[in-house]
N, C-alpha and C positions, 0 to 999 in steps of 0.2 A: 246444257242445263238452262241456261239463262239465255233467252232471245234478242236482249237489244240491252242498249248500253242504259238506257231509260230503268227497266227490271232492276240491273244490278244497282245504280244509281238508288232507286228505291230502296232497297234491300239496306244499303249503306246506311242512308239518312233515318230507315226505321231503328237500323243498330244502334246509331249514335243518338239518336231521340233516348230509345230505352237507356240509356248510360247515362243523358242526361236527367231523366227523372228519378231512377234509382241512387244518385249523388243528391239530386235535391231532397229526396226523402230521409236518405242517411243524415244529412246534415242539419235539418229541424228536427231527426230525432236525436241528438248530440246533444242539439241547443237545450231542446226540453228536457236530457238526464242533468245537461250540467249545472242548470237552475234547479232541479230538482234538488241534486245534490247540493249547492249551495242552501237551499233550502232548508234542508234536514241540518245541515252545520249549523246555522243558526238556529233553528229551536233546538239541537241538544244542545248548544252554547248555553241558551237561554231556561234552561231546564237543571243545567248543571250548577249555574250562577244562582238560582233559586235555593234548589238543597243546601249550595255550599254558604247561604245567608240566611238561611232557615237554622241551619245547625250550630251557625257558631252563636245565634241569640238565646238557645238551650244551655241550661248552669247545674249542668248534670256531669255525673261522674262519666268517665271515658268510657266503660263497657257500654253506658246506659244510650251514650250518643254514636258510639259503633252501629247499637240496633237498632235506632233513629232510624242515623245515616243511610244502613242496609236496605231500611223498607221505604224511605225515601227513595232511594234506586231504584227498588222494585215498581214502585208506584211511578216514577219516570218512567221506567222501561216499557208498561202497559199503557203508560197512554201514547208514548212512541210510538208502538204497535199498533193500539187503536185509531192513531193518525193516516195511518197506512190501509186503514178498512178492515181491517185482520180482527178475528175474535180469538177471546182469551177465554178458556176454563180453568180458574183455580180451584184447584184442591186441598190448598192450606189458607190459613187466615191471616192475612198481612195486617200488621198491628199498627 
């Protein structure tokens, strides 16, 4: 199949080329989920810390700050999503 020690030689060093480029690509796409993901922790950290200082300066009874709370999340969660590029259709009215 293979004529001289040179062909196979080739064959080798293209193998391990491709192995090493397909490691380096895996590995910059790691880096960039795992910053990704650090990423995203910090703004829901920073989005949770908001509602949760938003709510306790409201001097309303507990049902009334449940359904603050609720649509504060709600309103977090869409702009989570719209940070992602994603679009939203709502069909109720978030108060």
């Amino acid at each position: 199949m293979f004529s001289s020690i040179s062909t196979i030689l080739d064959v080798i060093i293209f193998v391990l080329s491709g192995f090493i480029v397909s490691s380096t690509v895996a590995a910059i796409v790691f880096v960039v989920w795992t910053f990704g993901k650090i990423n995203e922790r910090t703004t829901t950290k920073e989005l949770l810390d908001k509602i949760n200082s938003s709510s306790e300066k409201t001097n309303t009874p507990s049902a009334l700050n449940t359904t603050d709370s609720n649509s504060e999340l709600i309103k977090a969660a869409i702009t989570i999503v719209q940070n992602y590029g994603l679009s939203i259709s709502l069909r109720c009215k978030i108060i």
